[in-house]
N, CA, C and O atoms as a Tripos MOL2 file, in Angstrom:
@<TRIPOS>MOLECULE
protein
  264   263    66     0     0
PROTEIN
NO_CHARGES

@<TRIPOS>ATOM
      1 N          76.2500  160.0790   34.6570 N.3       1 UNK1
      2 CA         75.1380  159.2590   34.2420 C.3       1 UNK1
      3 C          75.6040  158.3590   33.0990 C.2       1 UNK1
      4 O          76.0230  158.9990   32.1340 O.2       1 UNK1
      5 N          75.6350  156.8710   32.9590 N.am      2 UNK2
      6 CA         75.6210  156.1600   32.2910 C.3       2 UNK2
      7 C          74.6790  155.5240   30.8220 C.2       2 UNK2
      8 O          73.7370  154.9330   31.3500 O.2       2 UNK2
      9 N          74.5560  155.4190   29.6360 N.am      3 UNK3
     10 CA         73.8820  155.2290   28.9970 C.3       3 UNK3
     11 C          72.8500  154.2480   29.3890 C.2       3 UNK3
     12 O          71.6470  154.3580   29.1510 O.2       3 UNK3
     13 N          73.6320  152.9480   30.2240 N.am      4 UNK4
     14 CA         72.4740  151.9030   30.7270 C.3       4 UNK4
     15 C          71.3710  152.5460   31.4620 C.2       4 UNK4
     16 O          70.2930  152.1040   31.0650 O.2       4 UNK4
     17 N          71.2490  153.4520   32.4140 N.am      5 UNK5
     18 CA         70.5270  154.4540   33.0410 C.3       5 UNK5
     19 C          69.6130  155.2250   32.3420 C.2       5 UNK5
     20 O          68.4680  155.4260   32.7490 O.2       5 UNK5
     21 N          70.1030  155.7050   31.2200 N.am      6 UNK6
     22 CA         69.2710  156.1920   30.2250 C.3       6 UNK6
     23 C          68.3340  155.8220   29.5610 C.2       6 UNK6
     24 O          67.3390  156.5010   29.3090 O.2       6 UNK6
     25 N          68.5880  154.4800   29.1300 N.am      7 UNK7
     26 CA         68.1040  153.9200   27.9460 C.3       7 UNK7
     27 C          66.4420  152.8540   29.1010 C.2       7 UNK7
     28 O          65.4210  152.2820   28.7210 O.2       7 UNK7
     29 N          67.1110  153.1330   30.6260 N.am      8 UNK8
     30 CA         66.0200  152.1900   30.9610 C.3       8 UNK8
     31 C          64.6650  153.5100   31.6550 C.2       8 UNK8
     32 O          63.5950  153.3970   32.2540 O.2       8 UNK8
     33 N          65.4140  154.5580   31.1940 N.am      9 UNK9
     34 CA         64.1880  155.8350   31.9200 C.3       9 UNK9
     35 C          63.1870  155.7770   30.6930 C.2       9 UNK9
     36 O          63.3300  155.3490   29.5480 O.2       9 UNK9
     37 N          61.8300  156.5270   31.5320 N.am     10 UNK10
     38 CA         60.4470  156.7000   30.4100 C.3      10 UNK10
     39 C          60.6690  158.1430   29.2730 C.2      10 UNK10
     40 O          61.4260  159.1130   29.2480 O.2      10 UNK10
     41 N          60.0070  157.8370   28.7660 N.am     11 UNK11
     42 CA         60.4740  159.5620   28.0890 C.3      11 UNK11
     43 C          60.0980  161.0400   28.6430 C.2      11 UNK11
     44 O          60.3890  162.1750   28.2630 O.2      11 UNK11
     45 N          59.2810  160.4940   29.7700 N.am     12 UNK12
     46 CA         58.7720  161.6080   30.5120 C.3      12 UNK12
     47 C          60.1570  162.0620   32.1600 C.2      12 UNK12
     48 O          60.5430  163.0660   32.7590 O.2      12 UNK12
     49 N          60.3570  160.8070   32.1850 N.am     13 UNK13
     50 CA         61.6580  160.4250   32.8920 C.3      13 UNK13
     51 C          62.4850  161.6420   32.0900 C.2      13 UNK13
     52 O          62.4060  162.8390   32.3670 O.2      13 UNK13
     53 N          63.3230  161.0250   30.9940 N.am     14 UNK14
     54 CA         64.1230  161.4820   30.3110 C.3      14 UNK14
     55 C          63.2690  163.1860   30.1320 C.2      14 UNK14
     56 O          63.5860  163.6960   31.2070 O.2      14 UNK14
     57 N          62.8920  163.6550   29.8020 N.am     15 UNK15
     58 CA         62.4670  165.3810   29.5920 C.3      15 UNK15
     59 C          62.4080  165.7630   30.4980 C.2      15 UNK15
     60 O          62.6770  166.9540   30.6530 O.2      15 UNK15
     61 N          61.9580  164.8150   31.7800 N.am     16 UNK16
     62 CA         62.3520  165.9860   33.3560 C.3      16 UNK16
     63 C          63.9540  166.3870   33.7460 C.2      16 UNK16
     64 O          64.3970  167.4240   34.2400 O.2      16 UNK16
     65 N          64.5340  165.3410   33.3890 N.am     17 UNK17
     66 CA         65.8160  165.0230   33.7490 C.3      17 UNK17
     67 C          66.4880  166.3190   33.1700 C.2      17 UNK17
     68 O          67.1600  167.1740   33.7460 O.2      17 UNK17
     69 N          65.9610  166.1650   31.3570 N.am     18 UNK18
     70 CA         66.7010  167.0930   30.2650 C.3      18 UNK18
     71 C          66.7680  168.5180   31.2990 C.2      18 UNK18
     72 O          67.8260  168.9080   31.7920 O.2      18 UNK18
     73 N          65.5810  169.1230   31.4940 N.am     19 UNK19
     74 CA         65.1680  170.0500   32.0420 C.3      19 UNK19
     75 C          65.8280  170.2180   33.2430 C.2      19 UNK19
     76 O          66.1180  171.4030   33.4130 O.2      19 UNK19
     77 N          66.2420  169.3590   34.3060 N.am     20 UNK20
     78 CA         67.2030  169.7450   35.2860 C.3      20 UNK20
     79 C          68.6790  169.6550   35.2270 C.2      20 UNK20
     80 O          69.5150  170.2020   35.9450 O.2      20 UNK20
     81 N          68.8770  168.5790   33.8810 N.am     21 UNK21
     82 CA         69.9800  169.0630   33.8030 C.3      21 UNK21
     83 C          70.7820  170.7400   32.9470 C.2      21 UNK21
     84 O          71.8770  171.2840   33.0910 O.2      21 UNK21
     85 N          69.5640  171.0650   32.0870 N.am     22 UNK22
     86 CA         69.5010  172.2690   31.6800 C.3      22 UNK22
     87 C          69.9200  173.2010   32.8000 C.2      22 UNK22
     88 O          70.8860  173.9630   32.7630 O.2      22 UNK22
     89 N          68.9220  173.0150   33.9730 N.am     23 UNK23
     90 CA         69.1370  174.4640   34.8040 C.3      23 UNK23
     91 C          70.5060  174.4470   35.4350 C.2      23 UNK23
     92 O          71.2100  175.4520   35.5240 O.2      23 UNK23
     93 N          70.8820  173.1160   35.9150 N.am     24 UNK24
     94 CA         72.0670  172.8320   36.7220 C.3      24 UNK24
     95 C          73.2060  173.4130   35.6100 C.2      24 UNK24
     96 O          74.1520  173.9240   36.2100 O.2      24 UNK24
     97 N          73.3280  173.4530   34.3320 N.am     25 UNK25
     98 CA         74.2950  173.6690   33.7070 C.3      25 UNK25
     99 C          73.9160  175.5380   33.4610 C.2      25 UNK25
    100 O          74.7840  176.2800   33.0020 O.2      25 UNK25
    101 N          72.8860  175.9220   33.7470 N.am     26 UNK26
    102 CA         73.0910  177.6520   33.7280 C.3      26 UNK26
    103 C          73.7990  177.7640   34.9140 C.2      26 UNK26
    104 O          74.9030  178.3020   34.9900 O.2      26 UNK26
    105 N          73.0280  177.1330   36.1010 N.am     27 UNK27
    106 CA         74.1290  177.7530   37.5920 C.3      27 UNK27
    107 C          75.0630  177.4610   37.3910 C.2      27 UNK27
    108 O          75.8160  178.4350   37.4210 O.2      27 UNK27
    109 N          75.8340  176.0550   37.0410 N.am     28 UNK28
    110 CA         76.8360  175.9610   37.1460 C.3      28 UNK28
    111 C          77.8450  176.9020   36.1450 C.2      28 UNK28
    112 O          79.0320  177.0500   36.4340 O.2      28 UNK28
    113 N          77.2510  177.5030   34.9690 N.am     29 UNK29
    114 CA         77.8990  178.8770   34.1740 C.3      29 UNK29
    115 C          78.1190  179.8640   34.7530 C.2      29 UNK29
    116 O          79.1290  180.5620   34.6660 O.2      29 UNK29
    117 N          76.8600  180.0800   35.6400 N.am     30 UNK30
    118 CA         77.0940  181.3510   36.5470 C.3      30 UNK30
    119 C          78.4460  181.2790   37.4100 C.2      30 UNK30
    120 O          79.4160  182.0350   37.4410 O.2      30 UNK30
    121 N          78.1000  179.8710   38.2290 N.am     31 UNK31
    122 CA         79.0720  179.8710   39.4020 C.3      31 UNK31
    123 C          80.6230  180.1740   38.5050 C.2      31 UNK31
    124 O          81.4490  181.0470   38.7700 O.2      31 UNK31
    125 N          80.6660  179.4120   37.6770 N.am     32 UNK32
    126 CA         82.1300  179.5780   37.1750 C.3      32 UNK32
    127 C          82.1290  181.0080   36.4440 C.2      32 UNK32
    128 O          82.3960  180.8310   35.2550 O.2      32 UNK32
    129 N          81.9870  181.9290   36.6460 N.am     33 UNK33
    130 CA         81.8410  182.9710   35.8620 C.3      33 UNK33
    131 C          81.6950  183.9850   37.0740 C.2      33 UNK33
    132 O          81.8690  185.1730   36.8030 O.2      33 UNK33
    133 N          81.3640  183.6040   38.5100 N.am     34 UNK34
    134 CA         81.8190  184.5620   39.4790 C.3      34 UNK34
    135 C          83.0310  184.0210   40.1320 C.2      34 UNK34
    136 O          83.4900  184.7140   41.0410 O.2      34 UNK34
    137 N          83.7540  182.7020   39.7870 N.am     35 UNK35
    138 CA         85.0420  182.7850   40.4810 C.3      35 UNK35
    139 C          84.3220  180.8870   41.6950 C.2      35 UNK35
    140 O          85.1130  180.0590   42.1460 O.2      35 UNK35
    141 N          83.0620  180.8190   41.8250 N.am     36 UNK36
    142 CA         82.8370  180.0540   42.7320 C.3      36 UNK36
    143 C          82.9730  178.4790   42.5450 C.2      36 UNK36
    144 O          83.0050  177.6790   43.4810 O.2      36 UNK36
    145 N          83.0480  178.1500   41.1690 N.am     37 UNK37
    146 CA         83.1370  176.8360   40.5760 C.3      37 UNK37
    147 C          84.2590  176.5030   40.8920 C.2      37 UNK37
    148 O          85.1120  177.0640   40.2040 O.2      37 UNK37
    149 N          84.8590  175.4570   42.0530 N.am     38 UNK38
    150 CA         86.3470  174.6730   41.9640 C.3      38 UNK38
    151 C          85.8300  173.8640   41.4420 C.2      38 UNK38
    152 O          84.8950  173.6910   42.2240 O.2      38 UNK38
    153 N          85.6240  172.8680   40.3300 N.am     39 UNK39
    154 CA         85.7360  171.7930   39.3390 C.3      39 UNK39
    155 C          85.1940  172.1380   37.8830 C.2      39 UNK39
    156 O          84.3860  171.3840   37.3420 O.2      39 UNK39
    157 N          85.6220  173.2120   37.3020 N.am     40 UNK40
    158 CA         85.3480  172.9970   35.6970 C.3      40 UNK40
    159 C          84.6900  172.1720   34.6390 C.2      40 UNK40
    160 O          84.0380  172.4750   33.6390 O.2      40 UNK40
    161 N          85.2020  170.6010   35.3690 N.am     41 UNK41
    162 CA         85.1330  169.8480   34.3540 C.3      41 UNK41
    163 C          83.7810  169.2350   34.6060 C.2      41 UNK41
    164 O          83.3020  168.4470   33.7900 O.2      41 UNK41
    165 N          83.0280  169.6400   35.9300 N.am     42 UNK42
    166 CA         81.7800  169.1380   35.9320 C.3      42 UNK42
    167 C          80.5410  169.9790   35.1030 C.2      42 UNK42
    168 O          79.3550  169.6840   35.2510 O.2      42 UNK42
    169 N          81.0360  171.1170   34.1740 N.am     43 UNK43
    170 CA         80.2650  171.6620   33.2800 C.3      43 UNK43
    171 C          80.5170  170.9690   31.8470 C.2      43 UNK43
    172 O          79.9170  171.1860   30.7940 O.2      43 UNK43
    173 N          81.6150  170.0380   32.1130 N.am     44 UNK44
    174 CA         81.4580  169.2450   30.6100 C.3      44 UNK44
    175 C          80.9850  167.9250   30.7350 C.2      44 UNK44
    176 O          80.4270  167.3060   29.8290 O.2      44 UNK44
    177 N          81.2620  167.4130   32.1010 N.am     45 UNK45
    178 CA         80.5550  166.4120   32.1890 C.3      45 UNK45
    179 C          78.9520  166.4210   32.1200 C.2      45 UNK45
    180 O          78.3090  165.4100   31.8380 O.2      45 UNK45
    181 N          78.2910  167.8360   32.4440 N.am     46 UNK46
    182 CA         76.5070  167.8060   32.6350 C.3      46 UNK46
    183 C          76.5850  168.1640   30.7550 C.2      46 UNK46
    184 O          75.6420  167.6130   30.1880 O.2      46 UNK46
    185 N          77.2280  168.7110   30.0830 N.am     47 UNK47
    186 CA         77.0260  168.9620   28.5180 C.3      47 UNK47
    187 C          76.8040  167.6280   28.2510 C.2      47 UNK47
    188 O          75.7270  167.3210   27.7400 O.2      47 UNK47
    189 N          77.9130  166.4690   28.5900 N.am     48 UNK48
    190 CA         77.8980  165.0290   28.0020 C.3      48 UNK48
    191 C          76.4860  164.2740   28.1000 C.2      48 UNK48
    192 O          75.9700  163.6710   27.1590 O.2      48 UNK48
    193 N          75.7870  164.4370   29.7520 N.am     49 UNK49
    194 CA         74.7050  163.6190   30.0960 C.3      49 UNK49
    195 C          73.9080  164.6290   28.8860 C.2      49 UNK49
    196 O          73.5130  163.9920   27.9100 O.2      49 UNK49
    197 N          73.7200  165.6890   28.8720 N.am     50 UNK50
    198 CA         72.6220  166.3970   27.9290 C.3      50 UNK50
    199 C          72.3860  165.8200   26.6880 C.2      50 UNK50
    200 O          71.4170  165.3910   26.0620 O.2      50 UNK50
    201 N          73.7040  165.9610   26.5190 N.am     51 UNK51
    202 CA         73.7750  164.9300   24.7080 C.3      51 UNK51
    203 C          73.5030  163.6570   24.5690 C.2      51 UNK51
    204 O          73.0570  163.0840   23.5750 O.2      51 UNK51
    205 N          73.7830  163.2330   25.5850 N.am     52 UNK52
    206 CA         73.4600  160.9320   26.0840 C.3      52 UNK52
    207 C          71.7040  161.3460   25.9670 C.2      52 UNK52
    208 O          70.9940  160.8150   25.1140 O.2      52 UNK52
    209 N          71.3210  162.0810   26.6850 N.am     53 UNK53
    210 CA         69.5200  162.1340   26.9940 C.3      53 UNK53
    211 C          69.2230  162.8830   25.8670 C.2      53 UNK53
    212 O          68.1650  162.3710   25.4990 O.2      53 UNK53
    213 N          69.4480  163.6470   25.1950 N.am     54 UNK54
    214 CA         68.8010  163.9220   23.7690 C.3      54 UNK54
    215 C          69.3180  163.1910   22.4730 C.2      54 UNK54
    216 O          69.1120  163.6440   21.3470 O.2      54 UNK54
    217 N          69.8500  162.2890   22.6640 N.am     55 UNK55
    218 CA         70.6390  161.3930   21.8520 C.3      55 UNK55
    219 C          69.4420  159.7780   21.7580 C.2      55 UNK55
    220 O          69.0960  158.9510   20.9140 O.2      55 UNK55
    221 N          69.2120  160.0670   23.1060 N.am     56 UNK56
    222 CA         68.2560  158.7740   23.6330 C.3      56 UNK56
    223 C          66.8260  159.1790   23.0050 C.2      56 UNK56
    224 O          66.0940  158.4050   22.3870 O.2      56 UNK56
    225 N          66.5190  160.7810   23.3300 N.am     57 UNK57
    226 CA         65.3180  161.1370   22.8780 C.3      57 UNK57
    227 C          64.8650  160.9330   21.0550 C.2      57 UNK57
    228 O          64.0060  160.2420   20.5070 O.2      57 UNK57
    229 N          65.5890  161.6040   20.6810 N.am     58 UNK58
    230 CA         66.3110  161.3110   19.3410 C.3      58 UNK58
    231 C          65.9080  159.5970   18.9360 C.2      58 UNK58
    232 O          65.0150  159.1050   18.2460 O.2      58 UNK58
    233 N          66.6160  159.2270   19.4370 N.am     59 UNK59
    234 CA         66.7220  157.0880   19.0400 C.3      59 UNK59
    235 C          65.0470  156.9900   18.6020 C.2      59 UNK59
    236 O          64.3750  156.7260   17.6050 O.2      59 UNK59
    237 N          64.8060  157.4760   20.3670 N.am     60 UNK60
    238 CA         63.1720  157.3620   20.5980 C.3      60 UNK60
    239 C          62.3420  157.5730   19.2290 C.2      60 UNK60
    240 O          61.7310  156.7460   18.5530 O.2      60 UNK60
    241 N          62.4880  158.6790   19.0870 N.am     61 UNK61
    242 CA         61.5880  159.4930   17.8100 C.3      61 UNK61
    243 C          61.7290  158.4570   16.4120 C.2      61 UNK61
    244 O          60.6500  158.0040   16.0320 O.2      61 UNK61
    245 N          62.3630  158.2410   15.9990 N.am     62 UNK62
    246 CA         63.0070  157.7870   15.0080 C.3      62 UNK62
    247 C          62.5130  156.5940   14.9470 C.2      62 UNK62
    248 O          61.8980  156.1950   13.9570 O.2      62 UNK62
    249 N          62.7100  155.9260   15.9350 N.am     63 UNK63
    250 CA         62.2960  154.0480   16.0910 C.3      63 UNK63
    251 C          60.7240  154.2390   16.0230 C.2      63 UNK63
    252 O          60.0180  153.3280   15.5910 O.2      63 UNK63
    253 N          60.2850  155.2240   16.3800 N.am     64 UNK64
    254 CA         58.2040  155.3720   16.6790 C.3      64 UNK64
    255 C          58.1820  155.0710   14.9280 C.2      64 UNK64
    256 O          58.0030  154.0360   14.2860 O.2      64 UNK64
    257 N          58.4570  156.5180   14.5140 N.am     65 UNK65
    258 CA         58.2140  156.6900   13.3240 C.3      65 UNK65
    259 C          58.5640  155.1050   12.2360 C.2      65 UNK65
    260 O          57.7970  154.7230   11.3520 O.2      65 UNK65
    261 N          59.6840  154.5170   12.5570 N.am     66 UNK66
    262 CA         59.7720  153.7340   11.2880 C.3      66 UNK66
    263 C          58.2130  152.5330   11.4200 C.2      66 UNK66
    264 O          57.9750  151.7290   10.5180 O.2      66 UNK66
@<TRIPOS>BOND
     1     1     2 1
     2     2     3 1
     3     3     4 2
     4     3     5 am
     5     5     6 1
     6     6     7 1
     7     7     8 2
     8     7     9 am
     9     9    10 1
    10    10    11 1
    11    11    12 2
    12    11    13 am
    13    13    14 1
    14    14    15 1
    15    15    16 2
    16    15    17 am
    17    17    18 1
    18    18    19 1
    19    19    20 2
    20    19    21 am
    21    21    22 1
    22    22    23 1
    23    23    24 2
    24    23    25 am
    25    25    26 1
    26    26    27 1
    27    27    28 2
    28    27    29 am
    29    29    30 1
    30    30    31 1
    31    31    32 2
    32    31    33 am
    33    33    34 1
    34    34    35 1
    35    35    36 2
    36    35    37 am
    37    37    38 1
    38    38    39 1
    39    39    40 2
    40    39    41 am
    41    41    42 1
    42    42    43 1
    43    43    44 2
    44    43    45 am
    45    45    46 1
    46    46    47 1
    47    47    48 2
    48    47    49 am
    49    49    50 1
    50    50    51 1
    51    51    52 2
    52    51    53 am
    53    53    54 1
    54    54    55 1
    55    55    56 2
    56    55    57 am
    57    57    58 1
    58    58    59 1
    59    59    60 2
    60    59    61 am
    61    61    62 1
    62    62    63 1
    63    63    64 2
    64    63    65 am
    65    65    66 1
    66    66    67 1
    67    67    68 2
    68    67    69 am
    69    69    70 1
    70    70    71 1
    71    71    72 2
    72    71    73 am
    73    73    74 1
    74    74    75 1
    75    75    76 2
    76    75    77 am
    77    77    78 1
    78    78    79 1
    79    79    80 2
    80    79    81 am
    81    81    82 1
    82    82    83 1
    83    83    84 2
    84    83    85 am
    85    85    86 1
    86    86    87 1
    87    87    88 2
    88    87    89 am
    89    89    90 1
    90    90    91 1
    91    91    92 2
    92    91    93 am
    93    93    94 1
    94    94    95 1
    95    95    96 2
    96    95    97 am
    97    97    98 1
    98    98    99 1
    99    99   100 2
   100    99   101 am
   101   101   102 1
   102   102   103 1
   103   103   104 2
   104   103   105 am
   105   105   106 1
   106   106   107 1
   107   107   108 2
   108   107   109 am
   109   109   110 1
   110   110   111 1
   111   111   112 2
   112   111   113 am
   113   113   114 1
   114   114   115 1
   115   115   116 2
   116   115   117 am
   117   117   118 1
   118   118   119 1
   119   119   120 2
   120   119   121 am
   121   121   122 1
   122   122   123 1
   123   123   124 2
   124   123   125 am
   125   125   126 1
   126   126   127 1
   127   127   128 2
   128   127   129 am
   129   129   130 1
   130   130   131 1
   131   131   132 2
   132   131   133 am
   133   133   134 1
   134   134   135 1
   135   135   136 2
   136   135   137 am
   137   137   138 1
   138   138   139 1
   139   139   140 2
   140   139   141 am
   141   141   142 1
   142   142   143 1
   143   143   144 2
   144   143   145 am
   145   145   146 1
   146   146   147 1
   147   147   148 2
   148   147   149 am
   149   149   150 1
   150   150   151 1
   151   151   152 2
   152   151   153 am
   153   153   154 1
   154   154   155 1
   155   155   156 2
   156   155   157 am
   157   157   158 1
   158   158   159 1
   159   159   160 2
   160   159   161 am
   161   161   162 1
   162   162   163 1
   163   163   164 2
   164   163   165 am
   165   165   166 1
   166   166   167 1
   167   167   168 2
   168   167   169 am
   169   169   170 1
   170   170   171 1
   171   171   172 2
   172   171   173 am
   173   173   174 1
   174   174   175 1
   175   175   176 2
   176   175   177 am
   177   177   178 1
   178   178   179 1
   179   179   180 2
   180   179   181 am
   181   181   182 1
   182   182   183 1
   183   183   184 2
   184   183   185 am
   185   185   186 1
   186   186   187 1
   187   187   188 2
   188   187   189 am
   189   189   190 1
   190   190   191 1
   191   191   192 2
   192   191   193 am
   193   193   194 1
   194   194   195 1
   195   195   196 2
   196   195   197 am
   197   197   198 1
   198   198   199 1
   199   199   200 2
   200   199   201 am
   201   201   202 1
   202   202   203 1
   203   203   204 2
   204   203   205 am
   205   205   206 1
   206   206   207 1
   207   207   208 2
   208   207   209 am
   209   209   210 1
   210   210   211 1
   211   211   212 2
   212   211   213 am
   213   213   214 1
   214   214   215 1
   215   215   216 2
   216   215   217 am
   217   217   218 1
   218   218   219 1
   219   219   220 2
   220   219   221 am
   221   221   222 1
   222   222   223 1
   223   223   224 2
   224   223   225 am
   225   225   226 1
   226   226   227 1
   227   227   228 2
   228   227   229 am
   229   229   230 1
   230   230   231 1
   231   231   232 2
   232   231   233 am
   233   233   234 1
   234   234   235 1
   235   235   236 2
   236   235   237 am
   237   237   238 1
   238   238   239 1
   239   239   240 2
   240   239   241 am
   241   241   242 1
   242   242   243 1
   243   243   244 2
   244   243   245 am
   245   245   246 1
   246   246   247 1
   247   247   248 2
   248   247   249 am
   249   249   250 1
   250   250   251 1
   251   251   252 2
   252   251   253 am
   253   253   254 1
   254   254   255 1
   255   255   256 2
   256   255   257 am
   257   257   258 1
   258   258   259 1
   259   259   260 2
   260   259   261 am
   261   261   262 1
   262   262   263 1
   263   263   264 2
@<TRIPOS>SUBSTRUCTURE
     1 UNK1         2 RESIDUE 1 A UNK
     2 UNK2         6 RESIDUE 1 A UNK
     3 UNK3        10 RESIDUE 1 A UNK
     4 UNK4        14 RESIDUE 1 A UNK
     5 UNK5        18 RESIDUE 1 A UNK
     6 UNK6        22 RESIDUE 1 A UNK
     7 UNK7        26 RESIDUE 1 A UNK
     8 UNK8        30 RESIDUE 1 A UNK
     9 UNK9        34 RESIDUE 1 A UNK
    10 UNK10       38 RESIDUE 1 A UNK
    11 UNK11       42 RESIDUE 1 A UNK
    12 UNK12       46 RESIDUE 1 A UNK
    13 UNK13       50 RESIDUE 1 A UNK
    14 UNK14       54 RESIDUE 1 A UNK
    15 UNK15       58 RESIDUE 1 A UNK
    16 UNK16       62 RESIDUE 1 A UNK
    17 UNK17       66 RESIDUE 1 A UNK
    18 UNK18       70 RESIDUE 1 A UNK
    19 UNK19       74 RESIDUE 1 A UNK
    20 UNK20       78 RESIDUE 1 A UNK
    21 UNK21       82 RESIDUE 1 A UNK
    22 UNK22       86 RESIDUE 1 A UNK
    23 UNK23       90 RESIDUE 1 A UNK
    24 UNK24       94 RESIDUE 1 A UNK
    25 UNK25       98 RESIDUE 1 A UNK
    26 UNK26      102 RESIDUE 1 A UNK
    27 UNK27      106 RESIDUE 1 A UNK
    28 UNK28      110 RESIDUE 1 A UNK
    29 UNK29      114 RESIDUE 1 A UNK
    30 UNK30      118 RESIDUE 1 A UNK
    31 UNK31      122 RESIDUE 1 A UNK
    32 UNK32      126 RESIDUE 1 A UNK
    33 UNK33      130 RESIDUE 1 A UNK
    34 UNK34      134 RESIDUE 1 A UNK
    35 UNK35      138 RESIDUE 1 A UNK
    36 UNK36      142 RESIDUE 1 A UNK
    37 UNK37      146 RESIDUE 1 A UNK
    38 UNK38      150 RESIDUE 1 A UNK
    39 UNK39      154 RESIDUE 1 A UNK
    40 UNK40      158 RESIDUE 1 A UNK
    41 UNK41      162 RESIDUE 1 A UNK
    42 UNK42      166 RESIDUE 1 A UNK
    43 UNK43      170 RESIDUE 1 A UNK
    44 UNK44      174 RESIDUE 1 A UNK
    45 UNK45      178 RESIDUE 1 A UNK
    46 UNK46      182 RESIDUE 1 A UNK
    47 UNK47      186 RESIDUE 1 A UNK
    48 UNK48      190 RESIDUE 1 A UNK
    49 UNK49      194 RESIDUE 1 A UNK
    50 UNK50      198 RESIDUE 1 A UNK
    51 UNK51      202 RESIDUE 1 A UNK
    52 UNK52      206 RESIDUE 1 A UNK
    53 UNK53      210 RESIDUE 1 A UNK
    54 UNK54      214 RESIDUE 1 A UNK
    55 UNK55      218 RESIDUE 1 A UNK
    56 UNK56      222 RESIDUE 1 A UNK
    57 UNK57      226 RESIDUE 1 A UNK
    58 UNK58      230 RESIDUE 1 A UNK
    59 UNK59      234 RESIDUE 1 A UNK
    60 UNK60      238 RESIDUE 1 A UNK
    61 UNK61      242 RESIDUE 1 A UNK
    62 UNK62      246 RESIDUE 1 A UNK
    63 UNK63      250 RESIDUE 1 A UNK
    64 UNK64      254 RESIDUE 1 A UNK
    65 UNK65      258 RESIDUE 1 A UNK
    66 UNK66      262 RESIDUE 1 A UNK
């Protein structure tokens, strides 16, 4: 997921998203933790989108308030 992608979702957009990308990153702990995960690096890539979308959420909050 790209920041341009991000920045053009609603915030309700963005908290569903947060939320699936949440669950996708427990299975994908599990899977790699019984042996079933061949790609590793797609549990750091779903950490990255997590941080881009609460990073965005974040901006959000901040810009209301000033």
């Amino acid at each position: 997921m790209k920041a341009q992608e991000i920045h053009g979702m609603t915030n309700d957009e963005l908290v569903t998203k947060l939320a699936d990308l949440k669950e996708e990153l427990f299975n994908l702990h599990f899977r790699h933790a019984t042996g079933q995960l061949e790609n590793p690096i797609v549990i750091r890539n779903t950490k990255r989108d997590i941080a881009r979308i609460k990073t965005e959420i974040r901006a959000r909050e901040i810009k209301a308030n000033v």
